[in-house]
N, CA, C and O atoms as a printed pandas DataFrame, in Angstrom:
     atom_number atom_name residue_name chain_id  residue_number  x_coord  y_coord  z_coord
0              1         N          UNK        A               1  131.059  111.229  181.251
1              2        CA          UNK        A               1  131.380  111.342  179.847
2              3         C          UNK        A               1  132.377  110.265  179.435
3              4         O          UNK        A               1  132.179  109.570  178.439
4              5         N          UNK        A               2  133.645  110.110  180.354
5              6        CA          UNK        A               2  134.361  109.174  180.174
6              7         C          UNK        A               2  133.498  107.493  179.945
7              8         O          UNK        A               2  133.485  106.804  178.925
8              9         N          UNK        A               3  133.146  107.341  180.668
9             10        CA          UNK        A               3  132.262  105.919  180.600
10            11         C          UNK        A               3  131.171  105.735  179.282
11            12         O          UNK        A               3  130.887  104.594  178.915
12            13         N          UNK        A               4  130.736  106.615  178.779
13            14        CA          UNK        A               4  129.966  107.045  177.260
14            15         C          UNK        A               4  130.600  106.526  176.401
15            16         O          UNK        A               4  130.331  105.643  175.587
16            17         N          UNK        A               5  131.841  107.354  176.686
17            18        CA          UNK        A               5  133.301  107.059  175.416
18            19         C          UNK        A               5  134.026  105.295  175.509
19            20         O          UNK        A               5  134.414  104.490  174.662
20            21         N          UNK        A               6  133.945  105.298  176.747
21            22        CA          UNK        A               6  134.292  103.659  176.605
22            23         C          UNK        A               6  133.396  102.704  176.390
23            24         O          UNK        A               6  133.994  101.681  176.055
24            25         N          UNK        A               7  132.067  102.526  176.429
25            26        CA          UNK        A               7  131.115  102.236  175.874
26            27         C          UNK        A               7  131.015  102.173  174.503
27            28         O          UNK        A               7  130.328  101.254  174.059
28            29         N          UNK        A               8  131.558  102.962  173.692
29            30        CA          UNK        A               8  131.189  103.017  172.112
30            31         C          UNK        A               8  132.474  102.003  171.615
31            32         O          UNK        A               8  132.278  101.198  170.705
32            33         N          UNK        A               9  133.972  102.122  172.375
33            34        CA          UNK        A               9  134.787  101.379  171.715
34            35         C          UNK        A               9  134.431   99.717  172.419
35            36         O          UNK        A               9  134.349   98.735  171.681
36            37         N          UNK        A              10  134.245   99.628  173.951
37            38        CA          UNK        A              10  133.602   98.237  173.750
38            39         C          UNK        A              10  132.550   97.720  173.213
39            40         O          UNK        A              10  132.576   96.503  173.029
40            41         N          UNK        A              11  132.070   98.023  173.055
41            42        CA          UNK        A              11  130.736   97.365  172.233
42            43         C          UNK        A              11  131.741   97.393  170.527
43            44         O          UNK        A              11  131.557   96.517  169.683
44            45         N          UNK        A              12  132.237   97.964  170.426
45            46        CA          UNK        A              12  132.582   97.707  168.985
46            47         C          UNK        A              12  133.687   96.370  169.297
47            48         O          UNK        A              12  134.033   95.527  168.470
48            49         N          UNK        A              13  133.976   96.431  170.271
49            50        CA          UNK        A              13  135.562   95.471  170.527
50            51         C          UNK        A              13  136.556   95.741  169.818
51            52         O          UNK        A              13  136.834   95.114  168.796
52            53         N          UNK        A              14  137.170   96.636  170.236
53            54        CA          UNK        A              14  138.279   97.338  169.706
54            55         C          UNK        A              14  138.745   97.523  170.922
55            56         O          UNK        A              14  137.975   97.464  171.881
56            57         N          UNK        A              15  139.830   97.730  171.051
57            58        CA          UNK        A              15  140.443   97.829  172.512
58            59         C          UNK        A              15  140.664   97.757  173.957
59            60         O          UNK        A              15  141.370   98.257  174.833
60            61         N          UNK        A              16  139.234   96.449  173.707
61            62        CA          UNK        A              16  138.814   96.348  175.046
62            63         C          UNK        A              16  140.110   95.049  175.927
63            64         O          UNK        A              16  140.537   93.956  175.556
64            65         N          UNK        A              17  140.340   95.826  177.085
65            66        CA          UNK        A              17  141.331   95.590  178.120
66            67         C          UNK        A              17  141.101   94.032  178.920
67            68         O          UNK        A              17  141.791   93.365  179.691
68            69         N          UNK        A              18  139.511   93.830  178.171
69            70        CA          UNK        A              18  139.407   92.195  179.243
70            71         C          UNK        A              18  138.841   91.320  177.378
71            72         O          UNK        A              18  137.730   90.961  176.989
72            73         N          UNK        A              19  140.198   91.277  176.699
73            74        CA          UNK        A              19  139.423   90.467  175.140
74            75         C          UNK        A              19  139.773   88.867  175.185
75            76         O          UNK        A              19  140.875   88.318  175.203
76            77         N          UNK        A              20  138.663   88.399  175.196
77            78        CA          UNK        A              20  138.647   87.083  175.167
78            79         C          UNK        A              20  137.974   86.975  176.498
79            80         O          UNK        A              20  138.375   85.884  176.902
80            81         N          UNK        A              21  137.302   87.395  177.279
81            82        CA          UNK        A              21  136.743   87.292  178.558
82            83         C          UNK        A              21  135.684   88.275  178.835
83            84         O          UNK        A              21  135.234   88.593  179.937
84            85         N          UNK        A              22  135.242   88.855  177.282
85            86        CA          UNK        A              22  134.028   89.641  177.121
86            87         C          UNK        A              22  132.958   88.695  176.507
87            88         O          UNK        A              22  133.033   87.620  175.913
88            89         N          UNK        A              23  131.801   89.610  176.922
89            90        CA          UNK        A              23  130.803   88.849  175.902
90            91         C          UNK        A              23  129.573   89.223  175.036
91            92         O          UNK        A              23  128.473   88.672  175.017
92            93         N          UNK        A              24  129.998   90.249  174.348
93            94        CA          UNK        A              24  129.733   90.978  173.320
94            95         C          UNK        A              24  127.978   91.601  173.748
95            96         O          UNK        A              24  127.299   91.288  174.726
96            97         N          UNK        A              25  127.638   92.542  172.630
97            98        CA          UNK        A              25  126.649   93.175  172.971
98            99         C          UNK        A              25  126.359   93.877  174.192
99           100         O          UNK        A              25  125.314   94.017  174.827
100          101         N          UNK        A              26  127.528   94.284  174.367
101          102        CA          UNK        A              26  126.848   95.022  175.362
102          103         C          UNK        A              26  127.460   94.598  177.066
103          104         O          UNK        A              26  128.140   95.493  177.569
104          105         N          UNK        A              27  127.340   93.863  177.566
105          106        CA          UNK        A              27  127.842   92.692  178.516
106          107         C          UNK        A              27  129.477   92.994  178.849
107          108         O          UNK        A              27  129.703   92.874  180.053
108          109         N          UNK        A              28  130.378   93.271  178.239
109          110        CA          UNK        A              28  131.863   93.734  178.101
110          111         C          UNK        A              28  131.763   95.146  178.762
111          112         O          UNK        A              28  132.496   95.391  179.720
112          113         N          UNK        A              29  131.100   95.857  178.408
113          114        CA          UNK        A              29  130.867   97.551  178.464
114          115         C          UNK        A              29  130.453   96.981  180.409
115          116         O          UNK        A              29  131.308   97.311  181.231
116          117         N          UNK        A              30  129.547   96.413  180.795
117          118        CA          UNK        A              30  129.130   96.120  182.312
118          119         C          UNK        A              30  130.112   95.767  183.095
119          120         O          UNK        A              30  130.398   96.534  184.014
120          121         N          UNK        A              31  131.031   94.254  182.889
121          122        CA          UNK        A              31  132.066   94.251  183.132
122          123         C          UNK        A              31  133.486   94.936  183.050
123          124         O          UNK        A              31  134.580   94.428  183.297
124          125         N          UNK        A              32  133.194   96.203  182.644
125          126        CA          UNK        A              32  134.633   96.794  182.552
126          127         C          UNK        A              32  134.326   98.457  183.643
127          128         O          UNK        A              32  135.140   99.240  184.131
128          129         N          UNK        A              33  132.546   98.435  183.676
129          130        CA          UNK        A              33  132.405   99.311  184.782
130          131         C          UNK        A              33  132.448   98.660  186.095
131          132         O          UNK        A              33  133.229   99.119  186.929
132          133         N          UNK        A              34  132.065   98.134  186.249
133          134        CA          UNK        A              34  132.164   97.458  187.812
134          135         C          UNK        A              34  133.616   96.875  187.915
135          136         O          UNK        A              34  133.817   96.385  189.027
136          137         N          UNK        A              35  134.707   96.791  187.041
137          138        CA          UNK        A              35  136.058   96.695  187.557
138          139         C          UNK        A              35  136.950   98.056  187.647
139          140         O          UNK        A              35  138.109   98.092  188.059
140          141         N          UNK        A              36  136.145   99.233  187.156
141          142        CA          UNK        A              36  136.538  100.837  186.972
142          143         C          UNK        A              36  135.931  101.411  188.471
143          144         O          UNK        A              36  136.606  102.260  189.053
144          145         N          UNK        A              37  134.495  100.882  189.164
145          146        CA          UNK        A              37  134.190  101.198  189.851
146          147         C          UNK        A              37  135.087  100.152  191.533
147          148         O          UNK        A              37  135.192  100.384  192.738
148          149         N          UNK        A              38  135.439   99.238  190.763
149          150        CA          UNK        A              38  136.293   98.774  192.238
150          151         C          UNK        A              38  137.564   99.204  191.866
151          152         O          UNK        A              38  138.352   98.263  191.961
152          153         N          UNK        A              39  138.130  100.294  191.457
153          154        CA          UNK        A              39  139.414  100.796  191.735
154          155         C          UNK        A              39  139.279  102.251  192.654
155          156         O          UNK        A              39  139.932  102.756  193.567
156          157         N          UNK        A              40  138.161  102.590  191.944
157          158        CA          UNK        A              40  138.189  103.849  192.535
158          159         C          UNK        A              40  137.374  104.172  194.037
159          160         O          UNK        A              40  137.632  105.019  194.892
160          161         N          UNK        A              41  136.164  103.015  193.974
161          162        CA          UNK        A              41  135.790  102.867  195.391
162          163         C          UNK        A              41  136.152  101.420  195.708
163          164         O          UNK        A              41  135.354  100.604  195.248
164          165         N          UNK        A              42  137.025  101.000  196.291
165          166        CA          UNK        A              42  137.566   99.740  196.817
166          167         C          UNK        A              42  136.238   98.879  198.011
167          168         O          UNK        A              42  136.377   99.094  199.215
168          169         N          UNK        A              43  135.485   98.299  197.712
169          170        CA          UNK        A              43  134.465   97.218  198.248
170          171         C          UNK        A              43  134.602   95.760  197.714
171          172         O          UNK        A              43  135.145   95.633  196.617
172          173         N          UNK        A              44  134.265   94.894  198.224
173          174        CA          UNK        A              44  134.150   93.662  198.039
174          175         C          UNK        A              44  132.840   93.289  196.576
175          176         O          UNK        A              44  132.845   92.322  195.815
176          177         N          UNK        A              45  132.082   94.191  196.611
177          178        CA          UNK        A              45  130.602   94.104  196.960
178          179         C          UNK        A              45  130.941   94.425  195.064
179          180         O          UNK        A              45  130.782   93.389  194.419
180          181         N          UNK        A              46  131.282   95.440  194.346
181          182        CA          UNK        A              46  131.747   95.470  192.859
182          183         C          UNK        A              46  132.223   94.094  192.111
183          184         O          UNK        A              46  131.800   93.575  191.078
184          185         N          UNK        A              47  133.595   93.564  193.306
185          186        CA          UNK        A              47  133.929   92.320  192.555
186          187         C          UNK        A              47  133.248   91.440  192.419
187          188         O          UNK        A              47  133.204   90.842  191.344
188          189         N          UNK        A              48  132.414   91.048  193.607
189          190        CA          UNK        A              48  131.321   90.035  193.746
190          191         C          UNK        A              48  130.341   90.279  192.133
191          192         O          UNK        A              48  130.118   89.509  191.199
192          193         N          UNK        A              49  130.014   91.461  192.348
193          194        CA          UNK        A              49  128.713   91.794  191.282
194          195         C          UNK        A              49  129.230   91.186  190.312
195          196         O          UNK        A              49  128.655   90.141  190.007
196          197         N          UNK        A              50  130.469   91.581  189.477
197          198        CA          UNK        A              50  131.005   91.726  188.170
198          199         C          UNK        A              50  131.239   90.016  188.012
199          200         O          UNK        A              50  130.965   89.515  186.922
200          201         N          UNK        A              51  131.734   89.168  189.089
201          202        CA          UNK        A              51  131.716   88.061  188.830
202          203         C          UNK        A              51  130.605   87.398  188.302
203          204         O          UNK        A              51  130.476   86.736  187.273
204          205         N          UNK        A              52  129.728   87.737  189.308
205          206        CA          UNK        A              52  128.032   87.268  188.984
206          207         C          UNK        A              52  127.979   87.259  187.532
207          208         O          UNK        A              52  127.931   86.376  186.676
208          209         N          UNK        A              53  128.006   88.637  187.535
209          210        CA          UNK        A              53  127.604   88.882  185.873
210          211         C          UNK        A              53  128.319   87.780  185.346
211          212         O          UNK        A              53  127.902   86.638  185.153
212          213         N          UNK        A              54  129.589   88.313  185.109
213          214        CA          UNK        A              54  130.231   87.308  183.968
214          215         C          UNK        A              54  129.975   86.074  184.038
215          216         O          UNK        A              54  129.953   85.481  182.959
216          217         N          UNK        A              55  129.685   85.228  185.369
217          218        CA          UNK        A              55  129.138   83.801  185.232
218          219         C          UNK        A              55  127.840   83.834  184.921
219          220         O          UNK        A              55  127.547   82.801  184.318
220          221         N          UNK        A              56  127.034   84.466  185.041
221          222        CA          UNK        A              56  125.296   84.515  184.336
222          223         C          UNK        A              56  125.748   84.465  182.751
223          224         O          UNK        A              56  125.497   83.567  181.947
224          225         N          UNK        A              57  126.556   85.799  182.509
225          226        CA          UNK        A              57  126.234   86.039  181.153
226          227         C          UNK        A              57  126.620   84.771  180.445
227          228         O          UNK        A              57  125.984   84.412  179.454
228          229         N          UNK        A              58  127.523   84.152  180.858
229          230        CA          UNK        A              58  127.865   82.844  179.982
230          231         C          UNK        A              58  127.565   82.068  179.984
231          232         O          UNK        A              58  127.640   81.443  178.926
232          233         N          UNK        A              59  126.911   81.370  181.268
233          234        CA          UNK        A              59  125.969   80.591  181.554
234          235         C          UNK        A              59  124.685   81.091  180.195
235          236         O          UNK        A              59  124.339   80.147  179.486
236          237         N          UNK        A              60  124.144   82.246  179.924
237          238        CA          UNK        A              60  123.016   82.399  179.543
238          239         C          UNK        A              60  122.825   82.397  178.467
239          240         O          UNK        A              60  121.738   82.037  178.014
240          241         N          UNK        A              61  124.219   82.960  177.421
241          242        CA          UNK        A              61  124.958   82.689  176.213
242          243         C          UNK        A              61  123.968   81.674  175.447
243          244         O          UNK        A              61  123.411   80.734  176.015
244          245         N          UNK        A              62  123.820   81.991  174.071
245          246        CA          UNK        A              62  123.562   81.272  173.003
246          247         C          UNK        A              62  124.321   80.937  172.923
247          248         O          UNK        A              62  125.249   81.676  173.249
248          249         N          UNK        A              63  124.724   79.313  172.348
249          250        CA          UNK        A              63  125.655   78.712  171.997
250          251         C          UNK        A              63  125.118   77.730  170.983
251          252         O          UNK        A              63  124.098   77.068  171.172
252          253         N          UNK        A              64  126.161   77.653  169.470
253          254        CA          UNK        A              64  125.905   76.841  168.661
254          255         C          UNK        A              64  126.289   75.319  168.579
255          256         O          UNK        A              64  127.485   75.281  168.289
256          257         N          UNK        A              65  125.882   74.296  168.684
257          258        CA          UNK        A              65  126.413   72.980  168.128
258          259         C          UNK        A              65  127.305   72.967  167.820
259          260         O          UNK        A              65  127.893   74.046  167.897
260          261         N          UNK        A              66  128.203   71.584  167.156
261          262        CA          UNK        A              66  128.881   71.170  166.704
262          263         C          UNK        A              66  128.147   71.051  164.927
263          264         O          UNK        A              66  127.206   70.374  164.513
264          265         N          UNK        A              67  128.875   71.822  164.363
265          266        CA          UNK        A              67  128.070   71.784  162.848
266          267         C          UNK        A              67  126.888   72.603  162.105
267          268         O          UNK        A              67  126.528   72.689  160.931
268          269         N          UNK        A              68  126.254   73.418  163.873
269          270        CA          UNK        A              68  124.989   74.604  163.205
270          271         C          UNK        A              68  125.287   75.406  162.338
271          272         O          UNK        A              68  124.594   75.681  161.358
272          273         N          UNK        A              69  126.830   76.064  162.738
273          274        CA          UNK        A              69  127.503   76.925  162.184
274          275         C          UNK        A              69  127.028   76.804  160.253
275          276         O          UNK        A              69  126.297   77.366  159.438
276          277         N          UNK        A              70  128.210   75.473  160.347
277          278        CA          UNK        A              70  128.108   75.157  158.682
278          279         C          UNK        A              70  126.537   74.823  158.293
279          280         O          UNK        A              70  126.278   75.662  157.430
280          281         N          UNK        A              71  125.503   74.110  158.477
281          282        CA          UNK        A              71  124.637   74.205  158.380
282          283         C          UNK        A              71  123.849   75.221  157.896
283          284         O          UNK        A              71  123.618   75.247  156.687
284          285         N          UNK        A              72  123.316   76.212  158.750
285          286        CA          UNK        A              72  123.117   77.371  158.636
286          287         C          UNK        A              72  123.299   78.150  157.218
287          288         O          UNK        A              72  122.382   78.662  156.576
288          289         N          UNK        A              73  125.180   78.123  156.738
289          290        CA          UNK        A              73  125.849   79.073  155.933
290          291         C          UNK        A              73  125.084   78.319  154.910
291          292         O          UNK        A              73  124.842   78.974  153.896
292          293         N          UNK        A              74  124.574   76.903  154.937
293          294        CA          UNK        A              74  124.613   76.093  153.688
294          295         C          UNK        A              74  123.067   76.388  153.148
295          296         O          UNK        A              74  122.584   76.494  152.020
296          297         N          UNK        A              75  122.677   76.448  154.117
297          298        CA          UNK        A              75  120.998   76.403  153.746
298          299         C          UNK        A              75  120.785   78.433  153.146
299          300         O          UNK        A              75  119.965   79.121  152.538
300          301         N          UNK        A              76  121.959   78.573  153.746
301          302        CA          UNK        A              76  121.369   80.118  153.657
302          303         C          UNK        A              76  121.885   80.198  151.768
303          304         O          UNK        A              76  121.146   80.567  150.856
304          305         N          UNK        A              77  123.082   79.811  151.657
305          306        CA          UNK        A              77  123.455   79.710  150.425
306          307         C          UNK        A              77  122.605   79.023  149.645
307          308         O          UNK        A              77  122.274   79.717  148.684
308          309         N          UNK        A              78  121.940   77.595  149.642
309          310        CA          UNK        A              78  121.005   76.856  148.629
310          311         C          UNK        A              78  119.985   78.298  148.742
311          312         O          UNK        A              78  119.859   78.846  147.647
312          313         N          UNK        A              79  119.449   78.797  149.580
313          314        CA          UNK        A              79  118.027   79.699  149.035
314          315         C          UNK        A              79  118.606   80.761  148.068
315          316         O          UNK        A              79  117.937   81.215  147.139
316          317         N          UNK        A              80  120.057   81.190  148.363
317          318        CA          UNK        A              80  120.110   82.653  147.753
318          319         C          UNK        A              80  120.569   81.512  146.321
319          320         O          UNK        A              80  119.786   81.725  145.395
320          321         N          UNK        A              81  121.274   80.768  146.081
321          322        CA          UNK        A              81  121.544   79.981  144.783
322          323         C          UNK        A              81  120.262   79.077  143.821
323          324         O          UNK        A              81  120.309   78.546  142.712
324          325         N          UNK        A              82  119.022   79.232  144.976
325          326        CA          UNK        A              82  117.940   78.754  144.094
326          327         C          UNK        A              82  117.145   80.110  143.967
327          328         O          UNK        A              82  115.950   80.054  144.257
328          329         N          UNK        A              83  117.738   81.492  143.512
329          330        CA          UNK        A              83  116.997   82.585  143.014
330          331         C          UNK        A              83  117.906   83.264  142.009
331          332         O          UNK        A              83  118.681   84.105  142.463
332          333         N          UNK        A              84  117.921   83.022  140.723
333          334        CA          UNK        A              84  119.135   83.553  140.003
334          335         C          UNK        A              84  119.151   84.687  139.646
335          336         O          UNK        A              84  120.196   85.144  139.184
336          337         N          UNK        A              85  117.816   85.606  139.771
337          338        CA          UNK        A              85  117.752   87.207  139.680
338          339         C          UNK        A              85  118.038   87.919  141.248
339          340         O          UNK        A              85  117.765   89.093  141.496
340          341         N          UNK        A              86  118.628   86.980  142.215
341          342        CA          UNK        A              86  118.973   88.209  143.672
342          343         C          UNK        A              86  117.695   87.725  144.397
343          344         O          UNK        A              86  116.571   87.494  143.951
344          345         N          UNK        A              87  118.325   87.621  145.948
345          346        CA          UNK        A              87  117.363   88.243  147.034
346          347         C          UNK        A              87  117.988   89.422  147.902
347          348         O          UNK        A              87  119.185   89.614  148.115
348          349         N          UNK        A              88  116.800   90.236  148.398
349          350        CA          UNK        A              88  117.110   91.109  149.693
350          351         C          UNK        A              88  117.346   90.301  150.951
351          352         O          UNK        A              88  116.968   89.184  151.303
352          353         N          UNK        A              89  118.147   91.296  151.548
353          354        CA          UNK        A              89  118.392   90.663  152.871
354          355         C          UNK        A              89  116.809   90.251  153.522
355          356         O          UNK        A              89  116.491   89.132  153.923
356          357         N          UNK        A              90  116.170   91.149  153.508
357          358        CA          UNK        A              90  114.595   90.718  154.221
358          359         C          UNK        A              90  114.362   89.318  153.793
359          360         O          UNK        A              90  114.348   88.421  154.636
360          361         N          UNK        A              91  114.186   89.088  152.582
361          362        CA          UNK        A              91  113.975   88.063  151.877
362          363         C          UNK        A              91  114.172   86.593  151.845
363          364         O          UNK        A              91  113.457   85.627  151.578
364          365         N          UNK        A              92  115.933   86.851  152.376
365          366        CA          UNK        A              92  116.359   86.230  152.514
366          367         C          UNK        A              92  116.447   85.244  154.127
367          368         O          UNK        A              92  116.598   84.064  154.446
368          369         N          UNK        A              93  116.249   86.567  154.811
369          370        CA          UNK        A              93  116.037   86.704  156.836
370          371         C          UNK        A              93  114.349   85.642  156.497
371          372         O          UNK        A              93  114.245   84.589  157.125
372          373         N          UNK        A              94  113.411   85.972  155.705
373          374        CA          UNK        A              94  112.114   85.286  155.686
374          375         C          UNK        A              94  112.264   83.620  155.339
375          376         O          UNK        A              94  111.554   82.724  155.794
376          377         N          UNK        A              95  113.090   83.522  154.657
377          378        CA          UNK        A              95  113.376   81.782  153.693
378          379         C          UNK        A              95  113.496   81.439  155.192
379          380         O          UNK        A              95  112.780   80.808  155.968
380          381         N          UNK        A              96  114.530   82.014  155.295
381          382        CA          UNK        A              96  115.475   80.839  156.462
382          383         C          UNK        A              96  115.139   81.104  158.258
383          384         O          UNK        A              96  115.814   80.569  159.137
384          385         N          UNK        A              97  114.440   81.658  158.417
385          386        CA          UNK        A              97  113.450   81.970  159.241
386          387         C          UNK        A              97  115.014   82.427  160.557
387          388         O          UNK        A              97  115.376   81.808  161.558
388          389         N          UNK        A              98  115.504   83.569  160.009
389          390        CA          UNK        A              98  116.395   84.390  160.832
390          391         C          UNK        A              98  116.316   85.721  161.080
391          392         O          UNK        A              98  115.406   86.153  160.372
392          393         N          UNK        A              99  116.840   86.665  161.773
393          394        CA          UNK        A              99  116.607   87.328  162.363
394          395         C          UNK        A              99  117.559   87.987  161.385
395          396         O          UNK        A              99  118.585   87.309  161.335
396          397         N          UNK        A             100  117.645   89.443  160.289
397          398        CA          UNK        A             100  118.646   90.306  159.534
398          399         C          UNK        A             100  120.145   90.386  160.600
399          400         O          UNK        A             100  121.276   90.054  160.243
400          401         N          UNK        A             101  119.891   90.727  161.468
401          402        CA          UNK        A             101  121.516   91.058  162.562
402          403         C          UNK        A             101  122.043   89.637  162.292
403          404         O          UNK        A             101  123.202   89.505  161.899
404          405         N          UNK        A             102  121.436   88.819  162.438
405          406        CA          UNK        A             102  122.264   87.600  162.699
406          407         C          UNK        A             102  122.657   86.835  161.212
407          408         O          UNK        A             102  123.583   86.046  161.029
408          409         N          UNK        A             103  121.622   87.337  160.179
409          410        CA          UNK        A             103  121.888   86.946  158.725
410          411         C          UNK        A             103  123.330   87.548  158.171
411          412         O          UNK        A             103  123.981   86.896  157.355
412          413         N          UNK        A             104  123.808   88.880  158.681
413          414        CA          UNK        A             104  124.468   89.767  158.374
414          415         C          UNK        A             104  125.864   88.796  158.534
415          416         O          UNK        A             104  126.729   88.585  157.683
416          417         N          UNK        A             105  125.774   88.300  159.876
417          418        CA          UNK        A             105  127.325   87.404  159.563
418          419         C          UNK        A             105  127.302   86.272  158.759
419          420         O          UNK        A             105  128.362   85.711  158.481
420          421         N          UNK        A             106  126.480   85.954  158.442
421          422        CA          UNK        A             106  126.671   84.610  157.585
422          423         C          UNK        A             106  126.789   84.953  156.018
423          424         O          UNK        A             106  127.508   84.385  155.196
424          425         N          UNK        A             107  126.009   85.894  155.838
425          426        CA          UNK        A             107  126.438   86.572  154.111
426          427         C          UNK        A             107  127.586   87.136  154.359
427          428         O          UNK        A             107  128.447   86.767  153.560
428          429         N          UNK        A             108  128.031   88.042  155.310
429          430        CA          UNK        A             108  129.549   88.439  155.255
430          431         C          UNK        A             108  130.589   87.252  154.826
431          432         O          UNK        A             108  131.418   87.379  153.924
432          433         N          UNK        A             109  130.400   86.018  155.661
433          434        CA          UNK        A             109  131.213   84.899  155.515
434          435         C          UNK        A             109  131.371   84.336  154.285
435          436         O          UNK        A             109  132.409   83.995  153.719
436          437         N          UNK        A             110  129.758   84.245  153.778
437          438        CA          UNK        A             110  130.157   83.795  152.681
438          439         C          UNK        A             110  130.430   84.481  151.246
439          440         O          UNK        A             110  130.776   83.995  150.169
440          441         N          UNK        A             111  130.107   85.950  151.698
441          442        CA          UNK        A             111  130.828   86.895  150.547
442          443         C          UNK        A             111  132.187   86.694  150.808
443          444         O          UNK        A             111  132.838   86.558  149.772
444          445         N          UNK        A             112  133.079   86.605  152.230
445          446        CA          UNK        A             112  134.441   86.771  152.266
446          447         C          UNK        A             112  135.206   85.047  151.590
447          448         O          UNK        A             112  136.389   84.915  151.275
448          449         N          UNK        A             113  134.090   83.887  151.515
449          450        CA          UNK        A             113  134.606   82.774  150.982
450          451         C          UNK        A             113  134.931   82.803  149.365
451          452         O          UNK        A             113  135.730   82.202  148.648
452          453         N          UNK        A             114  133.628   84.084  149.088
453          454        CA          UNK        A             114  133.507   83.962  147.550
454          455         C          UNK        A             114  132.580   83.069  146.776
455          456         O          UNK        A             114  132.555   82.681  145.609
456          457         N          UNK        A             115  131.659   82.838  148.073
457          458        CA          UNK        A             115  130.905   82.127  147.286
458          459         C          UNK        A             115  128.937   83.123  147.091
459          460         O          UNK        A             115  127.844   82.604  146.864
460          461         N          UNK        A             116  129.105   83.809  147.192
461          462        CA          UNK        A             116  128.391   84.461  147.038
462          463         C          UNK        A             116  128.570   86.261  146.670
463          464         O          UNK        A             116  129.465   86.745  147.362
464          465         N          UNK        A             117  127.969   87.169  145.837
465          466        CA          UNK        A             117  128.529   89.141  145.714
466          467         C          UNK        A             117  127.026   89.214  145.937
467          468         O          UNK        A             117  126.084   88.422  145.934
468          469         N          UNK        A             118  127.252   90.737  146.163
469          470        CA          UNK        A             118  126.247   91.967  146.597
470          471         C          UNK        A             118  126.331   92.560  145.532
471          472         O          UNK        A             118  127.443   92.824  145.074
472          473         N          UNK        A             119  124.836   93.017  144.688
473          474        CA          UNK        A             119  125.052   94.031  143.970
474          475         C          UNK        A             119  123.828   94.734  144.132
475          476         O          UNK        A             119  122.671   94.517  143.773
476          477         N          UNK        A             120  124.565   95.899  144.957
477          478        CA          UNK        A             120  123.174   96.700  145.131
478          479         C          UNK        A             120  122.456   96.485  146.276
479          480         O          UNK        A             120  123.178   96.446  147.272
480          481         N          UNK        A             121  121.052   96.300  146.529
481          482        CA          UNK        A             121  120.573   95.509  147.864
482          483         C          UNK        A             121  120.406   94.144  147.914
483          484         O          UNK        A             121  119.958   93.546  148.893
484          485         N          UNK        A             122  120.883   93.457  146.510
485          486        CA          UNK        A             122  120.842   92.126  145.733
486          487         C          UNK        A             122  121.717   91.042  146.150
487          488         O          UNK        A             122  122.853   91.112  145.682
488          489         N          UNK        A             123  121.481   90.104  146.877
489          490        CA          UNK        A             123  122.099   89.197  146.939
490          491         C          UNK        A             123  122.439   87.798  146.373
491          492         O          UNK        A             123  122.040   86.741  146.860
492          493         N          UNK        A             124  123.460   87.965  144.962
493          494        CA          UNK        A             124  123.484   86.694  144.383
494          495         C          UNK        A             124  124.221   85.306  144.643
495          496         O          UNK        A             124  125.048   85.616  145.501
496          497         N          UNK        A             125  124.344   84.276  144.445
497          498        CA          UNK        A             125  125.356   83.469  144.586
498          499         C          UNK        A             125  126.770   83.380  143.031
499          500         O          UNK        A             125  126.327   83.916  142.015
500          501         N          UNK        A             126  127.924   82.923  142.900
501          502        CA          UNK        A             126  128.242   82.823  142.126
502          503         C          UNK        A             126  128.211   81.569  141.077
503          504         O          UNK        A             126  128.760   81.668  139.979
């Protein structure tokens, strides 16, 4: 039950005990059992694993360019600014040929810049 419960706050990343040396989705929650499981059963064979992991997982990591970032926010902004009645997120995930989870941070960003509001399921630019 205990391990359930720590599961829900890492994956959110909230209080997780290894921050900045997690790697989100899920991956943090693995590494923090196999360092729970080498305290309580002391083997070589846990640390080994947990290393693995963490060098796979980062090794395996998506990683953006120098500039995809901004890119990305820009193109996502020209589609929602060349529709002056709103798009849906779907709509919007279809233009720019992205996946909604991953659209979700880039409209956050650029609602938090101000260069774009939500009204409704509507996404306008300003």
């Amino acid at each position: 039950m205990k391990v359930i419960k720590q599961r829900a706050v890492y994956r959110s990343g909230e209080h997780c005990p290894g921050a900045g040396q997690c790697f989100g989705a899920g991956f943090c929650f693995l590494k923090h059992v196999f360092v729970n499981l080498e305290k309580y059963f002391p083997t070589a064979t846990y640390h080994q694993v947990s290393e693995e992991l963490a060098n796979l997982m980062e090794d395996n990591m998506a990683r953006l360019r120098d500039g995809d970032k901004e890119q990305y926010t820009d193109q996502i902004y020209r589609v929602i600014r060349g529709h002056r009645f709103g798009l849906k997120e779907t709509e919007i995930a279809r233009s720019v040929g992205m996946e909604r989870r991953r659209l979700n941070n880039y409209l956050r960003e650029l609602q938090n810049d101000g260069r774009i509001i939500k009204e409704g399921r509507l996404w306008h630019s300003k």
